[in-house]
DRENTI-85243 format. One record per residue: x, y, z of N, C-alpha, C in turn. Coordinates in steps of 0.02 Angstrom, whole numbers, plus 50000, padded with zeros to 5 digits. Example, Ala and Ser with C-alpha at 12.3 -4.5 7.8 and 13.67 -1.06 7.14 Angstrom:
<atoms>
506604971650390506154977550390506604983550390;506424988850354506844994750357506455000250394;
</atoms>
This chain:
<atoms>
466724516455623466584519155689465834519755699;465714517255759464944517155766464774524655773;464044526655787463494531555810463824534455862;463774530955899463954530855986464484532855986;465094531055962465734533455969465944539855951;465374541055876465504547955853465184553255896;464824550855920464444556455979465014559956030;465134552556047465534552356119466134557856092;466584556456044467194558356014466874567156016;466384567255967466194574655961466124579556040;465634574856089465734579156153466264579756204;466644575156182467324577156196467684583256169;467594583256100467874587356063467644595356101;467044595156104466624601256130466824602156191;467004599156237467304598356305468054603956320;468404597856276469074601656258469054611156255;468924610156192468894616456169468294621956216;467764621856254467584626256292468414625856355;468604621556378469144622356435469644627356407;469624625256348470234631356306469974636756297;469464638856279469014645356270469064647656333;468944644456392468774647956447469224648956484;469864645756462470694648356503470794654556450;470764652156395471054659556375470374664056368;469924664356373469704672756397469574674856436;470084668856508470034671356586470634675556589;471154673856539471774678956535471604683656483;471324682756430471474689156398470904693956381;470274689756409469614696956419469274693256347;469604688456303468944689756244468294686856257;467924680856327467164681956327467014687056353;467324689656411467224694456442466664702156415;466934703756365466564709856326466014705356281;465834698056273465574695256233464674695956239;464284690956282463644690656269463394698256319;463824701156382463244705156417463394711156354;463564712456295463504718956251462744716456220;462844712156200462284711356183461444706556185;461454705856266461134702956300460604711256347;459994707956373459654713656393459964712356474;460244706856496460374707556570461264712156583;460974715856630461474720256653462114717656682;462494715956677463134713956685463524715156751;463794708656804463814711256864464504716156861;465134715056831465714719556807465484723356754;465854731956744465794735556693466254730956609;465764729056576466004725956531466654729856488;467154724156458467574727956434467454732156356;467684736856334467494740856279467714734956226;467304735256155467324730456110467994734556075;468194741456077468934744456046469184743156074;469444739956149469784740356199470614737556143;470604733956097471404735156094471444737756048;471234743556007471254748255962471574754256011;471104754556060471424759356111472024759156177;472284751956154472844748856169473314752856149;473104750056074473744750456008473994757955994;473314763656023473484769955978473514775756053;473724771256099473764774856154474554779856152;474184786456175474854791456173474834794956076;474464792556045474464794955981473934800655972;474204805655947473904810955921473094808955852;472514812855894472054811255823472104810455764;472244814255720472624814555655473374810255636;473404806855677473934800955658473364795055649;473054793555693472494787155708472174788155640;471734795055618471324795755583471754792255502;472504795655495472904795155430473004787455427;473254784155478473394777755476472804772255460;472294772455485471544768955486471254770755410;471374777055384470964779855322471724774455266;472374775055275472774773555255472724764855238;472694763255307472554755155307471844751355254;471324758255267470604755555243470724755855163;471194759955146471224760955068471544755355031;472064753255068472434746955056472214738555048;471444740155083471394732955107471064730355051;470924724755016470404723554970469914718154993;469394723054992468744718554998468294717454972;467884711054955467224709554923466774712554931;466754715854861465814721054875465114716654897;464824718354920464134711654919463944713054862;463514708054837463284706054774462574709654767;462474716254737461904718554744461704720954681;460934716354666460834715354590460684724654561;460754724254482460664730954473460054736254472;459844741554494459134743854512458974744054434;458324743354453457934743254377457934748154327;457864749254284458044755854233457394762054270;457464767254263456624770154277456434773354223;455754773554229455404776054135455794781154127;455624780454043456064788854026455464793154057;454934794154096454614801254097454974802854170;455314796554201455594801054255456004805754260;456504806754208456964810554183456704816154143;455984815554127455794821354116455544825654167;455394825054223455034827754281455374833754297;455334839654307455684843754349455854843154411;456544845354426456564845754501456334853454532;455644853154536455344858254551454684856354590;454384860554650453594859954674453254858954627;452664855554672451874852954618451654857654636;450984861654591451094859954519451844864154481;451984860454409452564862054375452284871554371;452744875054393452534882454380453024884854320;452604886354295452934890854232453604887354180;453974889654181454754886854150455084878954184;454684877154219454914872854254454564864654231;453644866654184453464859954166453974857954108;453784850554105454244847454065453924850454000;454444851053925454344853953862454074848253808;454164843553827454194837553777453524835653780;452924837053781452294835653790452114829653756;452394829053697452064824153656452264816853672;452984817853705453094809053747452804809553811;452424816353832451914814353899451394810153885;451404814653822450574810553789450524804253775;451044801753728451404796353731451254789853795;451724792253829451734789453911450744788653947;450654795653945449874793153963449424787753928;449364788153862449144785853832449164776853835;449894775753839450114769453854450024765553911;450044771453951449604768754036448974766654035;448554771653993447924769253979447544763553943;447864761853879447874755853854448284749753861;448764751653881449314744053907449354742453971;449144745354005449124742554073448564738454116;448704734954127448164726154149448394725454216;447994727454249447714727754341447794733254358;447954732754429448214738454478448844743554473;448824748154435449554751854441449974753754505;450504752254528450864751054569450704760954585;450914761154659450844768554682451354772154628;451984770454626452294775354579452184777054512;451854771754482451354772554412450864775554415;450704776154455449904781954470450264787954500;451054790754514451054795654541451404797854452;451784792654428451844796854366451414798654306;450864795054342450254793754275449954803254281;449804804054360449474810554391450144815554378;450714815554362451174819654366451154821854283;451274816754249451204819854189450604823054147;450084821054182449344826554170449354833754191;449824833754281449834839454277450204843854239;450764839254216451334843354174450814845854133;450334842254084450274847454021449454849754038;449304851254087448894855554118448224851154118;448094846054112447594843154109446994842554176;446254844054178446004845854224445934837254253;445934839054336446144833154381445284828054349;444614831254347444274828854334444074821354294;444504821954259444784819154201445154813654205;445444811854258445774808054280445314803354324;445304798454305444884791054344444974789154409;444194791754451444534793054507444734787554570;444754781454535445384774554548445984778754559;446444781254526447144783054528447094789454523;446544794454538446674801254548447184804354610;447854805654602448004808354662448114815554655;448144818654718448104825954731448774828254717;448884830154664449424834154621449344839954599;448754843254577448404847354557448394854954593;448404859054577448564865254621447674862954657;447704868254720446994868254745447064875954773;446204877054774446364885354782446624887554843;446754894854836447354895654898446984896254956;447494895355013447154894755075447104904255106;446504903155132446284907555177446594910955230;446914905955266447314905855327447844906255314;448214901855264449094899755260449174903555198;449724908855174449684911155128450504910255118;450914906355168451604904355160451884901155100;452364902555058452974898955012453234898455021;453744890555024454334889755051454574888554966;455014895654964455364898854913456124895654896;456484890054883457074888454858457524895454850;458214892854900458644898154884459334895154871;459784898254840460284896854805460844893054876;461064889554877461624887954918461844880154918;462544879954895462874873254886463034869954954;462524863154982462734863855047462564854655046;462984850055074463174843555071463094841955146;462794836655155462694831355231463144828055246;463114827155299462614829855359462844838455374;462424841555409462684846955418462324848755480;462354853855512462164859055577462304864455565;461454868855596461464875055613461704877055668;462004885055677462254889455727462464892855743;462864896055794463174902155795463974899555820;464314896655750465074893555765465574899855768;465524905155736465614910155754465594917655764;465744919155835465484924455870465394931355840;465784931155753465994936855736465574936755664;465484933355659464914930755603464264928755592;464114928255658463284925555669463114919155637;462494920055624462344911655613462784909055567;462994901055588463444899855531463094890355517;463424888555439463224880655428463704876155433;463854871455455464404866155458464124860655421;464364860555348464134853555311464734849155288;464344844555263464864839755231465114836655281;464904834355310464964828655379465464830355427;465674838855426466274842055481466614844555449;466704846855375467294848255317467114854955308;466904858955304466714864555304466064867855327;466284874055371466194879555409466054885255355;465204887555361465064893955305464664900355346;464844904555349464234910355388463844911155329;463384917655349462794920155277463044927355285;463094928655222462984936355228462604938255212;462624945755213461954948955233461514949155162;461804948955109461274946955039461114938855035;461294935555091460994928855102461584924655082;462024925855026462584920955000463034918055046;463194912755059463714906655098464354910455081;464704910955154465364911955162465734908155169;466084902955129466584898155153467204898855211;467134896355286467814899555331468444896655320;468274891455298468624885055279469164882455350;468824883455412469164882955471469244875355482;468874870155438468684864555449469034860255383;469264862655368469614859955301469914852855290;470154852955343470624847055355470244841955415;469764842555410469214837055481469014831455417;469154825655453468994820355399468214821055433;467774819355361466974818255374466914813455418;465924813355440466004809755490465224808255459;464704802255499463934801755500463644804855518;463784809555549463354814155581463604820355632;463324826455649463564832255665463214834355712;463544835555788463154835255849463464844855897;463224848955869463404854255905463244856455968;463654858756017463544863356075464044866056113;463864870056138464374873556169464794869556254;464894865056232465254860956308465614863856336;465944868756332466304873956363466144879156401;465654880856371465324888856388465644893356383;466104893856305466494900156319466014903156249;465414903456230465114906256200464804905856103;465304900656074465294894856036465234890056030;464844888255976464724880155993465314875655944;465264870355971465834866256000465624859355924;465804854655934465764850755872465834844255904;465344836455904465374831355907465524829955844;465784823555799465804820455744465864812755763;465484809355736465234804455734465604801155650;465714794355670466114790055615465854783955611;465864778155574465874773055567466324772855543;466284764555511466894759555477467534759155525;467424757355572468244757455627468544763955637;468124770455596468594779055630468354780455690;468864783055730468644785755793468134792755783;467764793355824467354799155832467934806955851;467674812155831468054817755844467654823155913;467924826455955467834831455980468214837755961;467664841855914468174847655899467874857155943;468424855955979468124861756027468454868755972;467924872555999467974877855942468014885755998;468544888555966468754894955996468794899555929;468114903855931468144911255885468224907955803;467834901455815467734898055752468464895955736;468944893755761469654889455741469404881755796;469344878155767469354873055789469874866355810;469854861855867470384859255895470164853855911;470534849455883470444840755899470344840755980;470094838756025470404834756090469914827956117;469694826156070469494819356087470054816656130;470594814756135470804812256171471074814356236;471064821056243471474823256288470944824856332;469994823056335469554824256356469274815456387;469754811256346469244805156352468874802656339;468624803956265468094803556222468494796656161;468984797056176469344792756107468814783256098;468554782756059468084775556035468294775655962;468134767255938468134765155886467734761855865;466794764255919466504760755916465994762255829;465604758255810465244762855753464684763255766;465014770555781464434776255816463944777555773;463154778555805462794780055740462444785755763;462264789755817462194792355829462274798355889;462184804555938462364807755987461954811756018;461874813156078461314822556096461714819956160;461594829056165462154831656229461674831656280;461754830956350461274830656407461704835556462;460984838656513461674840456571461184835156613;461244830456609460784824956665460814826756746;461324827356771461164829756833461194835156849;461224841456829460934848456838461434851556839;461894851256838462774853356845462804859756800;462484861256751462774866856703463254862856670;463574857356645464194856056631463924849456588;463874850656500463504846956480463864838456461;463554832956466463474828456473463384826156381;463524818156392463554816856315463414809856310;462894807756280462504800156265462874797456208;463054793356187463284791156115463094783456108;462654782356063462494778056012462864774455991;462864765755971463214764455915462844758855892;463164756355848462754746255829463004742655848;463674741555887463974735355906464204736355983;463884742556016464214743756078463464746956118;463534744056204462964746156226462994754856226;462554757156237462314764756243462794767156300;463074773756292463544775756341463454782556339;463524784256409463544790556439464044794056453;464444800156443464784802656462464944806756516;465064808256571464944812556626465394818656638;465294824056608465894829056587466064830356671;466644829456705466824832256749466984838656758;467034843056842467144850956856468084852056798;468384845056776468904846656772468804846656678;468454846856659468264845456595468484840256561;468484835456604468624826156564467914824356565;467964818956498467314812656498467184807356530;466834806256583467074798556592466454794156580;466384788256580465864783856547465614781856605;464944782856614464564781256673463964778356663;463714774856614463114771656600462774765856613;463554760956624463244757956698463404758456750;463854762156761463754763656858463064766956871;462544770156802461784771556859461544767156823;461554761956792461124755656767460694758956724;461174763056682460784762356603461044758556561;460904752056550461024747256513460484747156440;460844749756370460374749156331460864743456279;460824738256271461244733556253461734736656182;461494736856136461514741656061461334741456017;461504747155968461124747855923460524753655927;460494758255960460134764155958460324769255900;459754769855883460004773555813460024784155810;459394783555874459454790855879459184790255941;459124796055956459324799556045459034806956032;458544806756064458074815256071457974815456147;458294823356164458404821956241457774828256248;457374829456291456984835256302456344832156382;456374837656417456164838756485455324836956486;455294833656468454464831756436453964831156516;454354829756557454014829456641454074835156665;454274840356654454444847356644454814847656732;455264842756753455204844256813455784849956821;456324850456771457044852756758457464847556747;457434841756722457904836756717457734834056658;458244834156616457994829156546457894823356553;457404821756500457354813956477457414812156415;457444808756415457674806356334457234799956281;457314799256219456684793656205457574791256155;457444784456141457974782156088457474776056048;457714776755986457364771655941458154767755933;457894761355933458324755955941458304749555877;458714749655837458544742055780458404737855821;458184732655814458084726755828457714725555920;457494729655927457254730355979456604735656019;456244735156051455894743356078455984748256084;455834753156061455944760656085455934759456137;456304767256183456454766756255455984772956261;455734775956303455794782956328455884780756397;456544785656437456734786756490456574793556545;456444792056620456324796656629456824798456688;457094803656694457514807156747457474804856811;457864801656843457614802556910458064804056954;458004811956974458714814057009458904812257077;459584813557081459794812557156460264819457177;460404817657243460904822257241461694821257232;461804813457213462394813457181462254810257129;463144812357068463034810157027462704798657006;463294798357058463114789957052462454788057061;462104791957095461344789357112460744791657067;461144795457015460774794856950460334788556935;459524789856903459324783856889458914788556826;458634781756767458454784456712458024778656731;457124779656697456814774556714456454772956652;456264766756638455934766356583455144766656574;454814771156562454144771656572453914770756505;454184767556446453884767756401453034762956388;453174759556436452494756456423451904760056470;452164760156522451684766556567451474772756544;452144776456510451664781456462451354781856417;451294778056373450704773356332451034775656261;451794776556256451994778856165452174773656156;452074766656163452344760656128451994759756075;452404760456015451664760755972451824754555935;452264749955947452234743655927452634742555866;452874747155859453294747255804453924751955773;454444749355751455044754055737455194761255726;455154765755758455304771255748456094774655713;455794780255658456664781255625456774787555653;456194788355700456564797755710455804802255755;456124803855791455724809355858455704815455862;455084820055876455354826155889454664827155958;455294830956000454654835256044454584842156039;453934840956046453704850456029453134851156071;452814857356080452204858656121451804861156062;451354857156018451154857555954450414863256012;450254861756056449534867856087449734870056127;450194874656139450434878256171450234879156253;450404873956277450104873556344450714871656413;451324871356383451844871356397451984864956416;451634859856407452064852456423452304849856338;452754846056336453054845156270452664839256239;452444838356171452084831756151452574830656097;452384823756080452944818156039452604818055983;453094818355925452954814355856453494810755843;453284803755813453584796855801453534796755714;454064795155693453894794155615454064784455621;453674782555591453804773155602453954770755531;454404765055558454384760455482454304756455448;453994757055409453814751555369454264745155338;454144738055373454444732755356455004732755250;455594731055269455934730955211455814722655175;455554725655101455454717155072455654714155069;456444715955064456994712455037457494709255103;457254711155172457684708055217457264703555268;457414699355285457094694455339456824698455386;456224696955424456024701055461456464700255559;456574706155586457034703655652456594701755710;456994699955771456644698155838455894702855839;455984707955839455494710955842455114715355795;455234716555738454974718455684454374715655640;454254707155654453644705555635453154707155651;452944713355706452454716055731452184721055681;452854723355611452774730355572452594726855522;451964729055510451614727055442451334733555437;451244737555446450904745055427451464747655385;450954753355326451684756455306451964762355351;452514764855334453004769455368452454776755364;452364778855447451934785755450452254788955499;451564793555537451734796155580451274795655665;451444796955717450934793855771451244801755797;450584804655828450774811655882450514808755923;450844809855982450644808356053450504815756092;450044816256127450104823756150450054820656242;450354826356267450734825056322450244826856387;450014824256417449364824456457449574824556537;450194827056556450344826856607450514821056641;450844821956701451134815256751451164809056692;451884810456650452144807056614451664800656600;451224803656550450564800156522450434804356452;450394801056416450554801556340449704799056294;449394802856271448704800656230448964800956131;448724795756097448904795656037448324799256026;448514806155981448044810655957448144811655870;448434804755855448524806455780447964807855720;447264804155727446774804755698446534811355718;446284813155772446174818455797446414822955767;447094823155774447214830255750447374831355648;447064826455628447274825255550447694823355504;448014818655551448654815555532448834807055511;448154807455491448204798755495448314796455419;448104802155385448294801555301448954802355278;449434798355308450164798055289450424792855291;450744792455246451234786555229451854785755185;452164781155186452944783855160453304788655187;453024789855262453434796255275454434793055298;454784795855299455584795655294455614801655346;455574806755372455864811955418455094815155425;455224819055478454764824655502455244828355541;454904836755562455234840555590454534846155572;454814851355648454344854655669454504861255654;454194866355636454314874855638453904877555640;453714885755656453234889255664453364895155594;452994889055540453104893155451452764900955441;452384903555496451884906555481451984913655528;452214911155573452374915055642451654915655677;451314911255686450744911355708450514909655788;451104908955822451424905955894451094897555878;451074896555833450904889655838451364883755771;451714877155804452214874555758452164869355720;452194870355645451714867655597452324861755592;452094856155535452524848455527452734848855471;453124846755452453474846555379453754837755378;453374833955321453674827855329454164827055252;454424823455268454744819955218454604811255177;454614810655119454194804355106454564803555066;454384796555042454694790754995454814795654912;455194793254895455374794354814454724794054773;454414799554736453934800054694453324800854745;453434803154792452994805954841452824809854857;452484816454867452764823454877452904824054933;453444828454960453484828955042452874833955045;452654833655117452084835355143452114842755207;451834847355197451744853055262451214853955274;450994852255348450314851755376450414858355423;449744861555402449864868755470449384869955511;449824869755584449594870855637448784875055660;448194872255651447784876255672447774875055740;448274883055754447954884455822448004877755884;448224875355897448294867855916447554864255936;447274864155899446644861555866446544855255823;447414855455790447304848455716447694854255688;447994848855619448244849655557447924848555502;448114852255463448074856455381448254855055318;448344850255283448844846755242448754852755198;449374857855210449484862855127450074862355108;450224856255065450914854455056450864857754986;450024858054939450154861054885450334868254900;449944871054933449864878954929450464881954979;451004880055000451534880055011452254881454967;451834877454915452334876354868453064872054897;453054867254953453264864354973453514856754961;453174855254895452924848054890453594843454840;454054844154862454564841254814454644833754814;454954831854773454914824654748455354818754779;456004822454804456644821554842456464817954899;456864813354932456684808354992457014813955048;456654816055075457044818155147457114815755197;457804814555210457894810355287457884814155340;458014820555343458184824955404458184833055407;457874835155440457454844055441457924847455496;458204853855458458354859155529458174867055485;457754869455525457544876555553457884879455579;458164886455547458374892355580458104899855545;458344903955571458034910955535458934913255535;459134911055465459864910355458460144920155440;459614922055410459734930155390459294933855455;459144932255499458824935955547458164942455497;457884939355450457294943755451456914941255452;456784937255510455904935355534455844931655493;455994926055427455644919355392456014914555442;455654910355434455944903055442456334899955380;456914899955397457464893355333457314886655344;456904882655316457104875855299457704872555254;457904869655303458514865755272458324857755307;458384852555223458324846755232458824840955213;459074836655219459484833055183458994827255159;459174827055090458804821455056459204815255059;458904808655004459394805355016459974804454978;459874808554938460544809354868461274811154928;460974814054983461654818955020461524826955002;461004827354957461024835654929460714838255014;460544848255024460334848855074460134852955014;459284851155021458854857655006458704863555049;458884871555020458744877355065458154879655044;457594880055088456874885555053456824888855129;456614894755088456414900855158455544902355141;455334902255219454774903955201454484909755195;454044913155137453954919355139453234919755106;453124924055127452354928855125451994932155185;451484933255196451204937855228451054932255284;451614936055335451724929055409451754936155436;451364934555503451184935555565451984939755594;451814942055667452354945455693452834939155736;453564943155746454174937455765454704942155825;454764936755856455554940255906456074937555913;456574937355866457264932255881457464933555954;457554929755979457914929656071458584925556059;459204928956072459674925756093459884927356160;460044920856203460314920756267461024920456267;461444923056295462124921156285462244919556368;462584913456360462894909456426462294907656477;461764904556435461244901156465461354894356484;461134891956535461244884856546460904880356517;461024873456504460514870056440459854869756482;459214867856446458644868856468458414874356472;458784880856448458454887856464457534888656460;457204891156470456554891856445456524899356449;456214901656376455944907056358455284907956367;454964911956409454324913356423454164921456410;453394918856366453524927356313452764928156350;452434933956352451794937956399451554940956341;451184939756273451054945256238450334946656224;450214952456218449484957156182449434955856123;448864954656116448534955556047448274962656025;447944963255958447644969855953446964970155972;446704965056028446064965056056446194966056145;446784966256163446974967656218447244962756252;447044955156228447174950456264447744947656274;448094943956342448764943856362448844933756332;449134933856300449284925156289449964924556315;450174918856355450624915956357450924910756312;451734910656314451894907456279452804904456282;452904900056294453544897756314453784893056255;454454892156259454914889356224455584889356233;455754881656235456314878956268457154879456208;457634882156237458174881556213458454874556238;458794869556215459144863156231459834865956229;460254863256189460924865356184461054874656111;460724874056119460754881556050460664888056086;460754892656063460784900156115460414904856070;460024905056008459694906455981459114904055956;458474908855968457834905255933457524909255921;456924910255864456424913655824455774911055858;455474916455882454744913555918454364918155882;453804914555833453344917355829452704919355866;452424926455858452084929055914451334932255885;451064928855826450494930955786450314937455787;449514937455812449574945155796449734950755866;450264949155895450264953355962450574960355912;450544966255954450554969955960451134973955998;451364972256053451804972056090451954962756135;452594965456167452774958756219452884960856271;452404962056323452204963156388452804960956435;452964955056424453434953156460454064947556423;454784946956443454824940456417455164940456484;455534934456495455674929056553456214924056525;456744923556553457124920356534457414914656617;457054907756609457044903256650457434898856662;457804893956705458324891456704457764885656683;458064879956687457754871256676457234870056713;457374871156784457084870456840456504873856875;456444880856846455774886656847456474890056905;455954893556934456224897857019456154903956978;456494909557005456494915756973457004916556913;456644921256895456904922656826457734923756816;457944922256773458654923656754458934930456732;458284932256686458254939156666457514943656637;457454946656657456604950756622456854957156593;456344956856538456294961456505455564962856487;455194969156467454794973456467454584977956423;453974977356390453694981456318454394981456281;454184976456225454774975956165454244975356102;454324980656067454074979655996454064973755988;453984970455939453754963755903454494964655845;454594958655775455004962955743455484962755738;455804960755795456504963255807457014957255851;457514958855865458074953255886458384957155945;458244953056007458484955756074459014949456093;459664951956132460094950856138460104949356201;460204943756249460254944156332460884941556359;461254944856397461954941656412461784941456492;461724933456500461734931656581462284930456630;462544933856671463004933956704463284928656739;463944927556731464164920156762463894918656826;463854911656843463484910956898463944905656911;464064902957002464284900257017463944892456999;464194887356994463874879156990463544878857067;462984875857019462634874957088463074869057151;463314864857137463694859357164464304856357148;464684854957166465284852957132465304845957118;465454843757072465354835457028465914832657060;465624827457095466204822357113466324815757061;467074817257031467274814756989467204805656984;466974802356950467204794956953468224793056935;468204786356974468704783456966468864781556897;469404784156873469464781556787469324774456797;469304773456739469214763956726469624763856654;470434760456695470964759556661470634754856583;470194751556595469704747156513469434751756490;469304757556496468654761256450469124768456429;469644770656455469884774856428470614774456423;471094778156394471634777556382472134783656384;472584785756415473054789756420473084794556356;473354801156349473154804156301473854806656272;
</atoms>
């Protein structure tokens, strides 16, 4: 057979078979959900869901049947592991290291000195070139183990391990405290009769604190299969917060609404039921409703919105206002950064640009619009972001951004857009300069000496009204706490903290879990462990504020004296949580506080000369909805009978 013929034969062949492709997925939908999921052009029909016959198949079935059957099926099936060569042995001095802060204090350096010596020694004479960063962090680790002065050390590979004298200003320890607690987890108040409580182990157990600090197991959660991740709020408003759970591998996601801490499946009977693999969630009230709203993440499905109706159903509305984010968003930080009363949100995305979105309200729901100003507000920083936080690091009441970025992986091809990341993994602060305009103030404020960072997260360690950084970094790194001067710049006292552990942290949450004025850090590393340290020493004055039956966006606005007379202001935003610890330095009294809806107008509630100290309680009286939500038309493809 000639050239020519085989051509001819082959585009025939190709002929054929598109006519067949395109009769059958004019009847049965499979191009249909195909390129607009993952194409950037917006799709003129609402595309069909990529579960759509999962949610065929398990329509009318109870959660916990789906969950038994899917966990049942997955156990059964046998599949090929990928082929992933074995990690390298690591020196024996790593196994000597304590899992304890730099420097080793007391009972905690390693005992075996003489294979330190050993180990140094061998670094010094056997080693020919450049020692790799982790050879110079164990070269500097085991000097400090057996007390050796930093001097001494060649100052090529000298790194800062070494105690340094104490600070002037920061006299904080974040003190390790006893508690068995597994990821993912969330802080809160799950129940009403117990006060703050922890939900770890990816939804499996529910713990309060008691009052000598020790974990109460409720075990209300016993039977919740784990999930990726743990998204709390109160969607109800009956005064508890409520439970998202997030799944991969083909499990559906859970909604567990929670009454007096007993918790209740109703993903489905709400409209929430997917099989998408979800990777991440944050709750929104996007159009002002009081009646919170729900974004969800995944890798194989575009970005979707939930629109909680007056009747308390979900329905998916993300492109009826043309938020088309194709997929693959990995996280979702929602906060009012235009301060107009309407959230916005920023999402870091694989294989693609960060977004930041900005609100743009209407007065109905459909005429919702979200806009993308990320290049107008100038945070494109050109490269992958693993994680966001907004905070008002100078207290001036507009919110500024920190970006932790990442550094290109050796071992995988680089993607569409990732050949731009050749820097290693840090951090970029953007501080927030009004009319949604964003200035990179990272040098400025002393932050440009980081790298390997893995997580960041914000708290006020000191109670100084000002909110210091806590990062998290690579393995054999120390994690890092920079403190807030005054919103002026940062402080690197990760030694004099006693903060500086060795552990990779992926993810930070802050609470004041015993209500006496410290801040609790709680982190998840990447083992899955959750490290607990509280911070303690001679910190400044504090006012726990809880709001009860606040609408999301609350803002706390505090009026306080110093012991020089002077009145500082100072605000801070509740999102979905009904409790917060504001530190208030050295006031004296609190002249005023103010309790604000999203939107400003008059106050919700005032209160007047309150000691410092202490934990005030505000219960805001039901209020009618401002408007009544006109419901969308189900869309028989995106949801399923319950």
């Amino acid at each position: 057979m000639s050239k020519r013929n085989v051509n001819i034969s082959a585009t025939a062949a190709l002929l054929i078979l598109s006519t067949i492709f395109t009769i059958v997925g004019w009847h049965s939908g499979w191009v249909e959900f195909g390129d607009p999921v993952f194409t950037e052009v917006i799709p003129e029909k609402r595309p069909t869901r990529l579960d759509q016959k999962k949610l065929e198949a398990f329509s009318n079935k109870p959660i916990n049947e789906i969950l038994e059957f899917l966990l049942a099926e997955a156990a059964t099936t046998v599949t090929e592991p990928p082929v992933i060569p074995p990690p390298a042995p690591a020196p024996a001095l790593l196994g000597m290291l304590p899992d304890a802060p730099l420097p080793f204090p007391g009972s905690a350096a390693p005992r075996d000195e003489e294979n330190l010596k050993k180990f140094i020694t061998g670094m010094q004479q056997d080693k020919e070139g450049e020692p790799s960063k982790s050879e110079q962090w164990q070269f500097n680790l085991a000097l400090a183990a057996i007390q050796v002065d930093p001097s001494k050390i060649p100052e090529a590979i000298r790194l800062n391990t070494h105690p340094v004298p104490e600070s002037e200003t920061f006299s904080v320890r974040l003190v390790p405290r006893d508690g068995e607690i597994s990821g993912p987890f969330a802080i809160g108040l799950f129940n009403r009769e117990n006060g703050p409580g922890i939900v770890s182990g990816g939804g499996t157990n529910l713990s309060s604190l008691k009052a000598e600090g020790a974990l109460d197991s409720l075990g209300s959660l016993s039977g919740t299969v784990p999930g990726n991740g743990i998204f709390p709020a109160d969607f109800d408003a009956d005064g508890d917060l409520d439970l998202f759970v997030t799944r991969g591998d083909g499990l559906p996601n859970s909604l567990l609404r929670n009454d007096g801490g007993k918790f209740e499946d109703v993903t489905i009977s709400l409209g929430l039921l997917s099989f998408d693999d979800t990777t991440t969630a944050a709750w929104i009230d996007y159009d002002g409703d009081e009646l919170l709203d729900l974004l969800v993440g995944s890798k194989d499905h575009p970005l979707e919105l939930y629109h909680q109706t007056t009747g308390g159903v979900f329905q998916p509305i993300a492109w009826d206002l043309k938020l088309w984010v194709p997929r693959g968003v990995a996280f979702i930080k929602v906060a009012d950064f235009s301060g107009d009363g309407s959230p916005d949100f920023f999402l870091g995305i694989d294989g693609l640009p960060d977004r930041l979105y900005l609100s743009r309200p209407s007065a109905a729901w459909n005429d919702w619009r979200f806009e993308d100003i990320t290049a107008d507000s100038a945070v494109d920083v050109g490269t992958k972001s693993t994680s966001a936080v907004f905070f008002d690091f100078d207290n001036d009441s507009l919110l500024d951004l920190l970006l932790t970025t990442a550094a290109p992986d050796p071992l995988l091809p680089a993607g569409p857009v990732d050949p731009a990341v050749t820097a290693p993994s840090t951090i970029r602060l953007f501080r927030n300069e009004g009319e949604n305009r964003f200035a990179d103030i990272t040098d400025f404020a002393g932050l440009q000496f980081t790298e390997g960072v893995t997580a960041a997260g914000v708290a006020d360690l000191d109670n100084d009204a000002y909110e210091d950084i806590l990062l998290g970094t690579e393995a054999l790194s120390i994690n890092r706490v920079f403190w807030n001067r005054e919103g002026l710049g940062f402080k690197d006292v990760s030694i004099v903290s006693q903060g500086s552990y060795l552990d990779e942290a992926v993810s930070f949450a802050f609470a004041d879990l015993d209500r006496n004025g410290t801040t609790d850090v709680l982190y998840l590393n990447e083992s899955g462990r959750v490290r607990w340290l509280e911070a303690c020493g001679a910190m400044d004055a504090w006012l726990q504020v809880t709001v009860k039956g606040q609408p999301p966006g609350t803002r706390v606005s505090l009026t306080i004296r110093d012991k020089d007379w002077v009145l500082h202001p100072l605000e801070r935003r509740l999102n979905t949580e009904s409790s917060i610890m504001i530190g208030i330095g050295q006031a004296d009294i609190i002249e005023r506080l103010e309790v604000l809806g999203p939107d400003g107008g008059e106050p919700l509630a005032t209160l007047e000369k309150i000691e410092p100290n202490r934990e005030v309680v505000i219960e805001l009286p039901k209020r009618p909805k401002k408007r009544a939500v006109v419901p969308m038309q189900a869309d028989s493809r995106a949801t399923t009978a319950p």
